[in-house]
N, CA, C and O atoms as a Maestro MAE file, in Angstrom:
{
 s_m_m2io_version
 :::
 2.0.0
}

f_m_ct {
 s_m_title
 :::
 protein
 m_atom[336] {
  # First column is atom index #
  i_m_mmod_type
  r_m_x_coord
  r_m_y_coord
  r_m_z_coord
  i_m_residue_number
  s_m_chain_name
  s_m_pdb_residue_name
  s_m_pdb_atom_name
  i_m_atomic_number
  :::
  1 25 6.496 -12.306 10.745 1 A "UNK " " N  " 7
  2 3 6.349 -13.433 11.645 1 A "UNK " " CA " 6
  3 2 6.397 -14.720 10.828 1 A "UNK " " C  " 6
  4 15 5.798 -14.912 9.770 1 A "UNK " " O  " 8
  5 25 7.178 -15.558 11.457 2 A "UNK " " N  " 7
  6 3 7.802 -16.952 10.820 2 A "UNK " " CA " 6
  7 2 6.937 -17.593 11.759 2 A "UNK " " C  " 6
  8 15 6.869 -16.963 12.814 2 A "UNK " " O  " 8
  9 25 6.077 -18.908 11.715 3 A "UNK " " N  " 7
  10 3 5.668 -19.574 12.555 3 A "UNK " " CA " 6
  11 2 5.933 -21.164 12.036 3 A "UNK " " C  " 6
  12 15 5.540 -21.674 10.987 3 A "UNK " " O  " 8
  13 25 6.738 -21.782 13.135 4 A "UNK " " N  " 7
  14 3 7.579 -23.284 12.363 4 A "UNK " " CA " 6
  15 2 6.682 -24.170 13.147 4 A "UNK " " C  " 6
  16 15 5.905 -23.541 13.866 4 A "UNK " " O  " 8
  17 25 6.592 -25.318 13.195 5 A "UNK " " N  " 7
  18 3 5.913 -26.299 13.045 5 A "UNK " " CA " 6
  19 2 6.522 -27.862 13.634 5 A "UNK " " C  " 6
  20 15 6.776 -28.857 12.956 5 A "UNK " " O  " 8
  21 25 6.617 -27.727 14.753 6 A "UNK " " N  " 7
  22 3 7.689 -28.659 15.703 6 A "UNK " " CA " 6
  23 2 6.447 -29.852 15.597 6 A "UNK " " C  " 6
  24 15 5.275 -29.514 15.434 6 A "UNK " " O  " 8
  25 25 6.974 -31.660 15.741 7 A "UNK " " N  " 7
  26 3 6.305 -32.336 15.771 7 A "UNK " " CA " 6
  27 2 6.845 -33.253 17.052 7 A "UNK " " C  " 6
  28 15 7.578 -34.163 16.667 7 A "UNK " " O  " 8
  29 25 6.681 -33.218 18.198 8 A "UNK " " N  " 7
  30 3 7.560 -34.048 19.379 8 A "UNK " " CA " 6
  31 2 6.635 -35.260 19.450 8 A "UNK " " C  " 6
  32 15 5.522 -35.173 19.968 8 A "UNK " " O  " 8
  33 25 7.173 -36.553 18.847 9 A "UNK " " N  " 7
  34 3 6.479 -37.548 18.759 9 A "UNK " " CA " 6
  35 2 6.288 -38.115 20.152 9 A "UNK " " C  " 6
  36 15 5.168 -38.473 20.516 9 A "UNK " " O  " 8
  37 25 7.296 -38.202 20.903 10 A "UNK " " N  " 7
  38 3 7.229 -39.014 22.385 10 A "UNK " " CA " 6
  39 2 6.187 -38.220 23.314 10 A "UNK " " C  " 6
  40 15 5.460 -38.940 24.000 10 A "UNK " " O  " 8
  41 25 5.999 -36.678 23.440 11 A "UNK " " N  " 7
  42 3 4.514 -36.266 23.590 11 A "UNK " " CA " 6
  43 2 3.550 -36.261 23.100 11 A "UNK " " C  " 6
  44 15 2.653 -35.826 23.822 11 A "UNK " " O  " 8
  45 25 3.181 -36.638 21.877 12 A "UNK " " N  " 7
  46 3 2.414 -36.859 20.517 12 A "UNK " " CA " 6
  47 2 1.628 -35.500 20.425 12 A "UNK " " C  " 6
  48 15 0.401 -35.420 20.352 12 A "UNK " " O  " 8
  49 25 2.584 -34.352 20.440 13 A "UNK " " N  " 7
  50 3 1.960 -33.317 20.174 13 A "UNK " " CA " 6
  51 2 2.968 -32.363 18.994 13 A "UNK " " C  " 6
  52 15 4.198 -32.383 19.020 13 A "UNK " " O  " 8
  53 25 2.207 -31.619 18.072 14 A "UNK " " N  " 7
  54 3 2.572 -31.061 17.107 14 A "UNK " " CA " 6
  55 2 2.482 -29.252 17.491 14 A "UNK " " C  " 6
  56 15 1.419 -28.652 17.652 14 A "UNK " " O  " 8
  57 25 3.301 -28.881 17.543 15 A "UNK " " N  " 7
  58 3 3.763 -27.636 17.986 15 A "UNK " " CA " 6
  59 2 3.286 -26.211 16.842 15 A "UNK " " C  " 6
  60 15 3.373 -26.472 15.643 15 A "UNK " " O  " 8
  61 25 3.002 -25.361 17.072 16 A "UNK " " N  " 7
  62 3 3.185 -23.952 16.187 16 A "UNK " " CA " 6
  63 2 4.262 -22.963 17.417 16 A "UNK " " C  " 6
  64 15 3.968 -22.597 18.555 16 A "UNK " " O  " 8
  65 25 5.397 -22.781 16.722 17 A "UNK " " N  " 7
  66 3 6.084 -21.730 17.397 17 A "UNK " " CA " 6
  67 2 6.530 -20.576 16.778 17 A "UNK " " C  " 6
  68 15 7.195 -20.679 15.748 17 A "UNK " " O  " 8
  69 25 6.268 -19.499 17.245 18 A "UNK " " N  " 7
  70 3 6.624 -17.955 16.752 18 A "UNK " " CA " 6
  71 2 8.304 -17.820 17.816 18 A "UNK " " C  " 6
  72 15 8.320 -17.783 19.046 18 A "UNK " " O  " 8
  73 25 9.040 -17.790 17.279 19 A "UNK " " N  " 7
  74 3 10.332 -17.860 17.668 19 A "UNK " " CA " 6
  75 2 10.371 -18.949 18.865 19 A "UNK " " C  " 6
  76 15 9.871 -20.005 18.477 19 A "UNK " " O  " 8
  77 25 10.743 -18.993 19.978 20 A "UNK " " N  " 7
  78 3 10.151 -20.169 20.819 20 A "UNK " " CA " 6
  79 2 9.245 -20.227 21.907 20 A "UNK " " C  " 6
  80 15 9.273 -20.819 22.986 20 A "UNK " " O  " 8
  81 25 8.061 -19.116 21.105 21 A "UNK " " N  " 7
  82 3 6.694 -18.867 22.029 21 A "UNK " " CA " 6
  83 2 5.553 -20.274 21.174 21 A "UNK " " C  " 6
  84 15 5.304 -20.378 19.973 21 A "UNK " " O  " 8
  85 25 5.218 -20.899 21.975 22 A "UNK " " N  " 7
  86 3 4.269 -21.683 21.669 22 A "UNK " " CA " 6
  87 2 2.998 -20.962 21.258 22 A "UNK " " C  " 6
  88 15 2.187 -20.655 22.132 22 A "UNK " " O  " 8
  89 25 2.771 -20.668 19.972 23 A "UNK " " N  " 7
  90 3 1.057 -19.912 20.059 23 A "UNK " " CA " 6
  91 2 0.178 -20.676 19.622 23 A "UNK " " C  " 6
  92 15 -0.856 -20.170 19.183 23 A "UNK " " O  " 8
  93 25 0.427 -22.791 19.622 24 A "UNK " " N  " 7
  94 3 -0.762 -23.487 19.395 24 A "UNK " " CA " 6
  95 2 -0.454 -24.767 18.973 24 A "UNK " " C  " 6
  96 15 0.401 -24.874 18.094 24 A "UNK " " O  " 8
  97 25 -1.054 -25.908 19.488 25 A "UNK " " N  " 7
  98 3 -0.337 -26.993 19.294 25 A "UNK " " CA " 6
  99 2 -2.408 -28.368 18.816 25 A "UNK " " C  " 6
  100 15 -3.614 -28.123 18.792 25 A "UNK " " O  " 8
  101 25 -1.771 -29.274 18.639 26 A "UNK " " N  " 7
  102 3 -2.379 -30.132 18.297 26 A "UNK " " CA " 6
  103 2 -1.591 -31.793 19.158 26 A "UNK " " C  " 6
  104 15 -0.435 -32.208 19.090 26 A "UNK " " O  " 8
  105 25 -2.670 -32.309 19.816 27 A "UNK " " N  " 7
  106 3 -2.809 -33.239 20.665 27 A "UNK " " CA " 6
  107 2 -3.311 -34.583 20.168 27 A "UNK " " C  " 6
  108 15 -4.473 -34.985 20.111 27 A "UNK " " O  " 8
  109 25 -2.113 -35.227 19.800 28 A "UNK " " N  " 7
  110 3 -3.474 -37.138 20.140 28 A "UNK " " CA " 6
  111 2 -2.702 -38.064 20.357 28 A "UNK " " C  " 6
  112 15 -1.523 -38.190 20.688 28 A "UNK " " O  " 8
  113 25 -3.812 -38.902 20.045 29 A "UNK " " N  " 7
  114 3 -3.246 -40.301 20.977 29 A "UNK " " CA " 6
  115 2 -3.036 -41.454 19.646 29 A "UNK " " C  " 6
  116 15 -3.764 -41.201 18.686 29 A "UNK " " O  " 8
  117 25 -2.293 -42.457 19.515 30 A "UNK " " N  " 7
  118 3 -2.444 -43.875 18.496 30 A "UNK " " CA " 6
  119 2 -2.771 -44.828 19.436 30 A "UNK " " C  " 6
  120 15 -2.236 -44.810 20.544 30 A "UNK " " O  " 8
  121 25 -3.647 -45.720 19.103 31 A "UNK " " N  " 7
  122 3 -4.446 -46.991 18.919 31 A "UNK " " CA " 6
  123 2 -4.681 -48.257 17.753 31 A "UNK " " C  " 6
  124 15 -5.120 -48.168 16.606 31 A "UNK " " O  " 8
  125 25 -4.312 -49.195 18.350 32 A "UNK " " N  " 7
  126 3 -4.580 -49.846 17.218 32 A "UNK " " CA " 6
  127 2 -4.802 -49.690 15.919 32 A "UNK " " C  " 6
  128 15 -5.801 -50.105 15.333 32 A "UNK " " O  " 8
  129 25 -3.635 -48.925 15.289 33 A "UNK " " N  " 7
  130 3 -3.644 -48.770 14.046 33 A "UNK " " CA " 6
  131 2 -4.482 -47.050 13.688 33 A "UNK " " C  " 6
  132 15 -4.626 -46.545 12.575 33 A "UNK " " O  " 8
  133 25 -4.888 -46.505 14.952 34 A "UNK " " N  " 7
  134 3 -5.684 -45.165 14.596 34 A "UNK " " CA " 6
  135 2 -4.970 -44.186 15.285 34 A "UNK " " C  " 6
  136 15 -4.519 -44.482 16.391 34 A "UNK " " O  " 8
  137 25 -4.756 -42.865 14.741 35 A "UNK " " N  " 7
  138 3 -4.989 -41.675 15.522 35 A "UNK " " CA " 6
  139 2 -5.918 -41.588 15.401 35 A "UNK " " C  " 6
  140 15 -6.718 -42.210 14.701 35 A "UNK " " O  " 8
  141 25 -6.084 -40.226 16.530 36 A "UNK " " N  " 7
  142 3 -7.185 -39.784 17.076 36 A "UNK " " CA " 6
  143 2 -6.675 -38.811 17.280 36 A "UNK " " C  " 6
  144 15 -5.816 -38.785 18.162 36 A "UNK " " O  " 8
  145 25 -6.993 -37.648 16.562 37 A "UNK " " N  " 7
  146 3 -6.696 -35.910 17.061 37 A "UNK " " CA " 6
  147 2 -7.595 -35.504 17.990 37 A "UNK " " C  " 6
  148 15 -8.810 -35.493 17.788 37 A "UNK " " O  " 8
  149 25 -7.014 -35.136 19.100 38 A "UNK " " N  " 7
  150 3 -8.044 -34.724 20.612 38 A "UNK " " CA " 6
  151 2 -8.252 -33.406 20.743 38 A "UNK " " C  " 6
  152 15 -9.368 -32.900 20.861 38 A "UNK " " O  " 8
  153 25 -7.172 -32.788 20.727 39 A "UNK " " N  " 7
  154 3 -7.124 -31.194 20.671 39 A "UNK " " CA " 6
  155 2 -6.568 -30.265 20.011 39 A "UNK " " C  " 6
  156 15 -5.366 -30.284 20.278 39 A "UNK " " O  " 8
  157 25 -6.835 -29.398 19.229 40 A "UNK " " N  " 7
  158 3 -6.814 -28.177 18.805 40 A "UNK " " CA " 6
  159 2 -6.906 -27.049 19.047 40 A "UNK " " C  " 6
  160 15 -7.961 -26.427 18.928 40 A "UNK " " O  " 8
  161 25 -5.360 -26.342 19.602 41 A "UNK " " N  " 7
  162 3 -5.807 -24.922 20.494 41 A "UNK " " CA " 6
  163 2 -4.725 -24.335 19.970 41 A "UNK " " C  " 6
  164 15 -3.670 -24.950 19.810 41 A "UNK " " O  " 8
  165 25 -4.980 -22.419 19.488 42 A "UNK " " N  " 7
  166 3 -4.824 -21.636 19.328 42 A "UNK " " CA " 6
  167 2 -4.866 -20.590 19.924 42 A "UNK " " C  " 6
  168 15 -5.932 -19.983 19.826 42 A "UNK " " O  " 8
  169 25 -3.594 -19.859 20.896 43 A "UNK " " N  " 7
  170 3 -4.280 -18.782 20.912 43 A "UNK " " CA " 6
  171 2 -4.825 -17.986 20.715 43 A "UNK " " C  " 6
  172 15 -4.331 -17.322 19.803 43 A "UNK " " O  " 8
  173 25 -5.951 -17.492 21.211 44 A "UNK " " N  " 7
  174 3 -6.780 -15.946 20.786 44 A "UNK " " CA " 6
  175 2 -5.958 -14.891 19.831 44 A "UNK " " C  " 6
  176 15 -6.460 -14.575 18.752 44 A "UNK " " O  " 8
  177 25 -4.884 -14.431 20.174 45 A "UNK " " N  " 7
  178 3 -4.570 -13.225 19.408 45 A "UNK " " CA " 6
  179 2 -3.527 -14.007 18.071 45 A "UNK " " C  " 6
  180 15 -2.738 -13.184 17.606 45 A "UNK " " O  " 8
  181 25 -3.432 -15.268 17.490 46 A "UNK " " N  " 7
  182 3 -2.808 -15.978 16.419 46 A "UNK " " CA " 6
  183 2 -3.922 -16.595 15.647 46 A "UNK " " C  " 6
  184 15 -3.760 -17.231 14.606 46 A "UNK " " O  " 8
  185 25 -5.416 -16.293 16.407 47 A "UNK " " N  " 7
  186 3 -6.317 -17.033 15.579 47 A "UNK " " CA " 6
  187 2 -6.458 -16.032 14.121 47 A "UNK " " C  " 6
  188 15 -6.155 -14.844 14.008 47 A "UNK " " O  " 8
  189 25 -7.059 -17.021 13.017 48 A "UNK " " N  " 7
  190 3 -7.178 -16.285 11.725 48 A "UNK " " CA " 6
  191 2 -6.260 -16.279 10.900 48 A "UNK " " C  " 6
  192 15 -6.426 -15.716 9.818 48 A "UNK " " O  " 8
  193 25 -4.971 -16.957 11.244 49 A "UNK " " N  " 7
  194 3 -3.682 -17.317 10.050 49 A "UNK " " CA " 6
  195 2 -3.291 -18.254 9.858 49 A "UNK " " C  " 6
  196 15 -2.115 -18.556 9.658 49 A "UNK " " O  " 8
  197 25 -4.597 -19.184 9.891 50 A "UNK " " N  " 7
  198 3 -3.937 -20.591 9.496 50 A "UNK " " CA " 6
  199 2 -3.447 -21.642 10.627 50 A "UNK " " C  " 6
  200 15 -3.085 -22.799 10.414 50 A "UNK " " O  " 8
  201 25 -3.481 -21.326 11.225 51 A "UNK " " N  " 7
  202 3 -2.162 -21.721 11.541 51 A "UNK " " CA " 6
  203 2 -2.675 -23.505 12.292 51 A "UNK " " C  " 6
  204 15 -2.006 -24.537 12.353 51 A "UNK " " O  " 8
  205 25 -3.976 -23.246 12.713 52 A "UNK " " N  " 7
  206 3 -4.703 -24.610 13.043 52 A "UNK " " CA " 6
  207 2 -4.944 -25.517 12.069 52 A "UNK " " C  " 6
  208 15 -4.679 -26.696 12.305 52 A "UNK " " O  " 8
  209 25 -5.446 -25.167 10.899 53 A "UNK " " N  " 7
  210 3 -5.312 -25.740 9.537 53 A "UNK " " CA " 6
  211 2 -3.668 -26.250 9.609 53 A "UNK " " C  " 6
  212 15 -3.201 -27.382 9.729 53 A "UNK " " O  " 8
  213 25 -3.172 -25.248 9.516 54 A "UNK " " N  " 7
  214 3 -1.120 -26.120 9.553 54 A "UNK " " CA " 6
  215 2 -1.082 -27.088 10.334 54 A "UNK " " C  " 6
  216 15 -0.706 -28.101 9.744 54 A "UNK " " O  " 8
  217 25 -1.404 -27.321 11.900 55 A "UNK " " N  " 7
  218 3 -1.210 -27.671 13.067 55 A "UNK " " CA " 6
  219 2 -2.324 -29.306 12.050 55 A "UNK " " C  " 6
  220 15 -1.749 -30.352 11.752 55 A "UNK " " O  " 8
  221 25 -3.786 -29.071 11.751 56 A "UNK " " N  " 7
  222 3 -3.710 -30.445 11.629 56 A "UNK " " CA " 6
  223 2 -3.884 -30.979 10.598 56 A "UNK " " C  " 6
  224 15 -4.607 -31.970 10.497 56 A "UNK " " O  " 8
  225 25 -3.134 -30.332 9.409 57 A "UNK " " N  " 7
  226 3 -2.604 -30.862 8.344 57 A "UNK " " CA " 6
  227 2 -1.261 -31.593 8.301 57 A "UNK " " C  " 6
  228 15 -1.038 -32.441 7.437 57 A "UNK " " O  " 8
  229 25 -0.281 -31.226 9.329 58 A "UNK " " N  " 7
  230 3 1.095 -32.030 9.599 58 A "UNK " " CA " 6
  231 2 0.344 -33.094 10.668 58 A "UNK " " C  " 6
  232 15 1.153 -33.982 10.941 58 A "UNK " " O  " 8
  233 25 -0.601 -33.242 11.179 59 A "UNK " " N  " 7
  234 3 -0.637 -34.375 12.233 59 A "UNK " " CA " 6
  235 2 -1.454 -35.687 10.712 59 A "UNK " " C  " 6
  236 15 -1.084 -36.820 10.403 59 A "UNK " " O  " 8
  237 25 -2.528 -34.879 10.177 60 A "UNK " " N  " 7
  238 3 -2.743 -35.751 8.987 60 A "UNK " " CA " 6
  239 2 -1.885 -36.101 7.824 60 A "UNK " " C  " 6
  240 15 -2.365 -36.755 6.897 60 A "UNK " " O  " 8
  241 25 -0.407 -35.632 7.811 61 A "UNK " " N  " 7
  242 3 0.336 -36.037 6.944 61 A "UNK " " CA " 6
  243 2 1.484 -37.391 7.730 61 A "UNK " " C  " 6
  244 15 2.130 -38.237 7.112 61 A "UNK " " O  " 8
  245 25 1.420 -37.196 9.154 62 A "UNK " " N  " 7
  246 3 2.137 -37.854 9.732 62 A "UNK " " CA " 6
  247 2 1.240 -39.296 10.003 62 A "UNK " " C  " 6
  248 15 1.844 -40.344 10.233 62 A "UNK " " O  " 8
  249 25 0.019 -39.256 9.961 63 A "UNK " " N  " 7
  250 3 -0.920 -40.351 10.306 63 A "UNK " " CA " 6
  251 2 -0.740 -41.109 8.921 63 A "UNK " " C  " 6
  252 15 -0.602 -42.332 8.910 63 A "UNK " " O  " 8
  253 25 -0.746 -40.154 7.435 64 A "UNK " " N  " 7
  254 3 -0.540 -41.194 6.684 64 A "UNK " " CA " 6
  255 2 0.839 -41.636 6.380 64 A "UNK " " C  " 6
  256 15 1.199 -42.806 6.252 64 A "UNK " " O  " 8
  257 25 1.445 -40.760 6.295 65 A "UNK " " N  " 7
  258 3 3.030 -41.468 6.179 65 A "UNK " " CA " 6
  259 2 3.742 -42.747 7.513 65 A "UNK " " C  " 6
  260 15 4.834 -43.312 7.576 65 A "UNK " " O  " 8
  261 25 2.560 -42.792 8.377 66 A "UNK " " N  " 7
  262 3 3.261 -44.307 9.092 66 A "UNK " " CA " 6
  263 2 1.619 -45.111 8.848 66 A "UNK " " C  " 6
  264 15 1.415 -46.135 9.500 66 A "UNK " " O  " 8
  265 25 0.960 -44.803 8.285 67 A "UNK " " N  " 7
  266 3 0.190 -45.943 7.293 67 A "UNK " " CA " 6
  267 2 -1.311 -45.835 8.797 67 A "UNK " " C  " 6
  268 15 -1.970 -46.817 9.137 67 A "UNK " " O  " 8
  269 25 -1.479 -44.403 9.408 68 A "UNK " " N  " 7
  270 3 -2.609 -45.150 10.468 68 A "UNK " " CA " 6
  271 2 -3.958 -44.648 9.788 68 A "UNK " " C  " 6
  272 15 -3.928 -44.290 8.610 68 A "UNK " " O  " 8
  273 25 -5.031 -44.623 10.454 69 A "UNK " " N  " 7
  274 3 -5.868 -44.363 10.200 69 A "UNK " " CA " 6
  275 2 -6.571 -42.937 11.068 69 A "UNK " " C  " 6
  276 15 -6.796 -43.183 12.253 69 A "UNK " " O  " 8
  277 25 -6.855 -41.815 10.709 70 A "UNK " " N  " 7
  278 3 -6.992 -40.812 10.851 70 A "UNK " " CA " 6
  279 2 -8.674 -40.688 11.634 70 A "UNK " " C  " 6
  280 15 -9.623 -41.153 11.003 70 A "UNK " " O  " 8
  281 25 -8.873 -40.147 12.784 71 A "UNK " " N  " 7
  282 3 -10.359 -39.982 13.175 71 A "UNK " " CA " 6
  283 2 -9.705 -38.369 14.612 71 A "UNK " " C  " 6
  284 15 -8.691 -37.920 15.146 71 A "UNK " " O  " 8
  285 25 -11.195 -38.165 14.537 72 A "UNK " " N  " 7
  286 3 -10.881 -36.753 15.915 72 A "UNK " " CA " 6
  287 2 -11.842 -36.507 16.255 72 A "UNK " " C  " 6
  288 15 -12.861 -36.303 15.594 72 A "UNK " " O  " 8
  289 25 -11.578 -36.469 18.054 73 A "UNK " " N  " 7
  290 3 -12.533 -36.288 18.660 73 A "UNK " " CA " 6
  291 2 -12.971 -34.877 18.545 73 A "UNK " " C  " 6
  292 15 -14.090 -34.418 18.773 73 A "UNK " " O  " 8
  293 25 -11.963 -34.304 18.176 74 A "UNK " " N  " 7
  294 3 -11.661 -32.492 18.165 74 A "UNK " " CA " 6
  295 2 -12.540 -32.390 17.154 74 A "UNK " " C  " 6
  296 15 -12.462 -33.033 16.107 74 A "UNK " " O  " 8
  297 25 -13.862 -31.150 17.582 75 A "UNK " " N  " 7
  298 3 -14.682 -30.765 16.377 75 A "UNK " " CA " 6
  299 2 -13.853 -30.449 15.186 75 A "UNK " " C  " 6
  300 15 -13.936 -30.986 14.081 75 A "UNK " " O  " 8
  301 25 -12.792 -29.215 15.672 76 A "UNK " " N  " 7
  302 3 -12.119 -28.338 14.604 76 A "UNK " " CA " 6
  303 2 -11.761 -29.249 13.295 76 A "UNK " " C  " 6
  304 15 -12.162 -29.195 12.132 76 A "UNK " " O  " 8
  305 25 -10.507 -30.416 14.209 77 A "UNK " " N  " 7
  306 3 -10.303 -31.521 13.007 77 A "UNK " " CA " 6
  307 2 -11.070 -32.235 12.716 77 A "UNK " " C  " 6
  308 15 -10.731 -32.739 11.646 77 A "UNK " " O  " 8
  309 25 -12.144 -32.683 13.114 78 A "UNK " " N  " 7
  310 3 -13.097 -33.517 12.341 78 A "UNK " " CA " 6
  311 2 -13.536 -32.952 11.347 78 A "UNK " " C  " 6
  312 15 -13.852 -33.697 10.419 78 A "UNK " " O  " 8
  313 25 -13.690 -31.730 11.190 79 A "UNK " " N  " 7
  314 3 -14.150 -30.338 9.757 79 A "UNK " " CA " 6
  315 2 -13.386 -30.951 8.626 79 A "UNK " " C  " 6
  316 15 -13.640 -31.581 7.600 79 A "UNK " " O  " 8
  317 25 -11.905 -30.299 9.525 80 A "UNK " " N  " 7
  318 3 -10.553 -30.746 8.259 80 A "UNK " " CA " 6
  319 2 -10.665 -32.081 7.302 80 A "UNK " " C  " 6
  320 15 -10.597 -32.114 6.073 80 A "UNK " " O  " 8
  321 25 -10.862 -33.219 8.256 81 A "UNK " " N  " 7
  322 3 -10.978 -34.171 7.777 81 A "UNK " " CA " 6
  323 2 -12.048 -34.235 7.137 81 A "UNK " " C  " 6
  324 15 -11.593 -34.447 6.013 81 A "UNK " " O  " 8
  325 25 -13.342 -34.204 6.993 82 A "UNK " " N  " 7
  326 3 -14.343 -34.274 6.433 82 A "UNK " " CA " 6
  327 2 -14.520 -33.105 5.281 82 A "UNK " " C  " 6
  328 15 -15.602 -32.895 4.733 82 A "UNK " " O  " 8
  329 25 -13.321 -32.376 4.990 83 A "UNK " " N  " 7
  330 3 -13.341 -31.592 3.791 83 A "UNK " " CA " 6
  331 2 -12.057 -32.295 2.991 83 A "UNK " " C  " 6
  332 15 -11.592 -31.543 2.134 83 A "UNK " " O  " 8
  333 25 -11.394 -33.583 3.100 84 A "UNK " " N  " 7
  334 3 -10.616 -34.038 2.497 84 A "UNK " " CA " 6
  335 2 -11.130 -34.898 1.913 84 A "UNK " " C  " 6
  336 15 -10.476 -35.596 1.138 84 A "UNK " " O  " 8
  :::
 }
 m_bond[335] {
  # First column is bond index #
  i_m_from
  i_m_to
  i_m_order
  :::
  1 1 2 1
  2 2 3 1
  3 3 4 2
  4 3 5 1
  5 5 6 1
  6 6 7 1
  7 7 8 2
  8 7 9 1
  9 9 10 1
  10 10 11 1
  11 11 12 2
  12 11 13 1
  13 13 14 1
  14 14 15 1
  15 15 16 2
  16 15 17 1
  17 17 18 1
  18 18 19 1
  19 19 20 2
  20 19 21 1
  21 21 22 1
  22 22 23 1
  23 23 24 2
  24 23 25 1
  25 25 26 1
  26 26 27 1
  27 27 28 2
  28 27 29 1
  29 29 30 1
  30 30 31 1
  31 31 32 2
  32 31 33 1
  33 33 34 1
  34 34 35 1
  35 35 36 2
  36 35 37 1
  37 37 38 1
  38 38 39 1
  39 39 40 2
  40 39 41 1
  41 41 42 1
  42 42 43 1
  43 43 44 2
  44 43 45 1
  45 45 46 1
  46 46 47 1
  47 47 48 2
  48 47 49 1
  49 49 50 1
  50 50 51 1
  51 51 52 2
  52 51 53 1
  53 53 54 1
  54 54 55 1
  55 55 56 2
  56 55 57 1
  57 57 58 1
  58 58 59 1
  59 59 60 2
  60 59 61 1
  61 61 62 1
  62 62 63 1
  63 63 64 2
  64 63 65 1
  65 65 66 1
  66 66 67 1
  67 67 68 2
  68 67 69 1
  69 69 70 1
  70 70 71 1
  71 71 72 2
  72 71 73 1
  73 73 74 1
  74 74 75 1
  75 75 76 2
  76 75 77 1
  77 77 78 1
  78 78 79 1
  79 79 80 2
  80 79 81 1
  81 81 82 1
  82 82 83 1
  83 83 84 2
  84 83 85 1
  85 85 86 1
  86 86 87 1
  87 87 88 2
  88 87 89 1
  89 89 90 1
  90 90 91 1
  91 91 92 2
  92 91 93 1
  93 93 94 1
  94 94 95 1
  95 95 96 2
  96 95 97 1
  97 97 98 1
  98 98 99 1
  99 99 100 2
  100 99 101 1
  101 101 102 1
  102 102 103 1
  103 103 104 2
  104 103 105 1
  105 105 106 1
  106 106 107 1
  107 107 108 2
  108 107 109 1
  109 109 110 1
  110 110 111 1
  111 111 112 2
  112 111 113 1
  113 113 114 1
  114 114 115 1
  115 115 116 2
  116 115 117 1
  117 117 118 1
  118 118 119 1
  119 119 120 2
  120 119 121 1
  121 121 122 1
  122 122 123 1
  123 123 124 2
  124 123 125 1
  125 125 126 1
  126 126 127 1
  127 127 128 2
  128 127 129 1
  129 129 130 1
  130 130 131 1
  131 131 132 2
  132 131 133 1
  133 133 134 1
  134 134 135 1
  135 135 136 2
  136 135 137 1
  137 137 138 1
  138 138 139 1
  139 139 140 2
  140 139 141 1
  141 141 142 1
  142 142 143 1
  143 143 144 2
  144 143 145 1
  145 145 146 1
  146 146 147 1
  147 147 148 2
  148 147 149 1
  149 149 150 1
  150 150 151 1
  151 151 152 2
  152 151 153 1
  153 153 154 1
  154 154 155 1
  155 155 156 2
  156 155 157 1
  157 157 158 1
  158 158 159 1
  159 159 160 2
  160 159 161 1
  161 161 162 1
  162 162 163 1
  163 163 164 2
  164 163 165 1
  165 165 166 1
  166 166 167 1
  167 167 168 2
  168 167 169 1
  169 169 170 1
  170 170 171 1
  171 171 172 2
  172 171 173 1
  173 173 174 1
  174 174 175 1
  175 175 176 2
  176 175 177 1
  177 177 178 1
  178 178 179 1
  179 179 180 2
  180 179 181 1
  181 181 182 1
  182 182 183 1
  183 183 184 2
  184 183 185 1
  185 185 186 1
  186 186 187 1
  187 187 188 2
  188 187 189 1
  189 189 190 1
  190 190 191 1
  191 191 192 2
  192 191 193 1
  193 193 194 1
  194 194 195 1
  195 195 196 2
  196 195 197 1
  197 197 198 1
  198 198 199 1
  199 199 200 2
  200 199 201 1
  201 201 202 1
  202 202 203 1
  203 203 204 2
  204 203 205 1
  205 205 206 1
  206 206 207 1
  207 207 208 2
  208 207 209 1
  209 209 210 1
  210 210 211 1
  211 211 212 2
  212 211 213 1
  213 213 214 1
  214 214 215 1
  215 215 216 2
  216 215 217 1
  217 217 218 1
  218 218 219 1
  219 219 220 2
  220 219 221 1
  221 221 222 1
  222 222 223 1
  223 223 224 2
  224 223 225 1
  225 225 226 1
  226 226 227 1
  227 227 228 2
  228 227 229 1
  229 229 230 1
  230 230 231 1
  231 231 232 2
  232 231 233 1
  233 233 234 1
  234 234 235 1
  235 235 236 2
  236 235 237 1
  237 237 238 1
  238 238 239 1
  239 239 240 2
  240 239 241 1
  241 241 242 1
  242 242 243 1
  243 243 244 2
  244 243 245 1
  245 245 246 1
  246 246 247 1
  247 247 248 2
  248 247 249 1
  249 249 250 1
  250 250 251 1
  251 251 252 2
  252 251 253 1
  253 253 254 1
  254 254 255 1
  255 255 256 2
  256 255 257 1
  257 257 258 1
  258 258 259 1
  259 259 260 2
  260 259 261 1
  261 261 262 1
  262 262 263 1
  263 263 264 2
  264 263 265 1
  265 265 266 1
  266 266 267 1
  267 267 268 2
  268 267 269 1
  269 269 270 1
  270 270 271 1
  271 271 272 2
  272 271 273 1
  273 273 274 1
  274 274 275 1
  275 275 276 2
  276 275 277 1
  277 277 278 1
  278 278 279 1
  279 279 280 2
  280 279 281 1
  281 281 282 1
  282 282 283 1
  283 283 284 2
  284 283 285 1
  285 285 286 1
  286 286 287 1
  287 287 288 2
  288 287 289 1
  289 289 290 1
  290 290 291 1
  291 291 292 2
  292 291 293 1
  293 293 294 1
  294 294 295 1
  295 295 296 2
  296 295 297 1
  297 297 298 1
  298 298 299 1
  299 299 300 2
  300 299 301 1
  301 301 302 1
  302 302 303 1
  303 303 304 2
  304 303 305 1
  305 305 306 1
  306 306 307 1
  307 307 308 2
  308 307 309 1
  309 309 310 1
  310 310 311 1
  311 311 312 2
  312 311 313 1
  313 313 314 1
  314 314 315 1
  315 315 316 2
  316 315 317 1
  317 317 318 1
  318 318 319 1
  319 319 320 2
  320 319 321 1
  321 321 322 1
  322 322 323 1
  323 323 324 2
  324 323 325 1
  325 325 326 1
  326 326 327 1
  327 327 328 2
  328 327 329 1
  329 329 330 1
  330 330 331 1
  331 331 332 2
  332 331 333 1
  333 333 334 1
  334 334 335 1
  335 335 336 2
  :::
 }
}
């Protein structure tokens, strides 16, 4: 299992796809200079490979490469972030 990593900016959501089954995506919004990661969901039977860690490590690589400032309402990513 290959799982790729779609980023559709005009929905501002970051994709995990196992061929073109969605098994988990990451949600937010920009503000004045901030994201804000809202949601973090995985399905049940893909949990345990990462793959949420992937999901909001590309939304935190995309927050810094257009220069914003990174915060989440999402417990999960607030972890992430607060272990960086």
């Amino acid at each position: 299992m290959s799982i790729e990593i779609r980023h559709d900016r005009c929905a501002a959501r970051i994709s995990a796809l196992d061929g073109e089954r969605e098994v988990g995506y990451v949600t937010y919004s920009i503000s004045e200079g901030t994201m804000d990661i809202e949601h973090t969901v995985v399905l049940p039977e893909m949990r345990g490979q990462g793959i949420a860690a992937r999901l909001v490590d590309r939304a935190l690589d995309f927050a810094r490469d257009e220069g914003l400032k990174a915060v989440a309402s999402c417990s999960y990513a607030a972890n992430v972030i607060a272990k960086r």
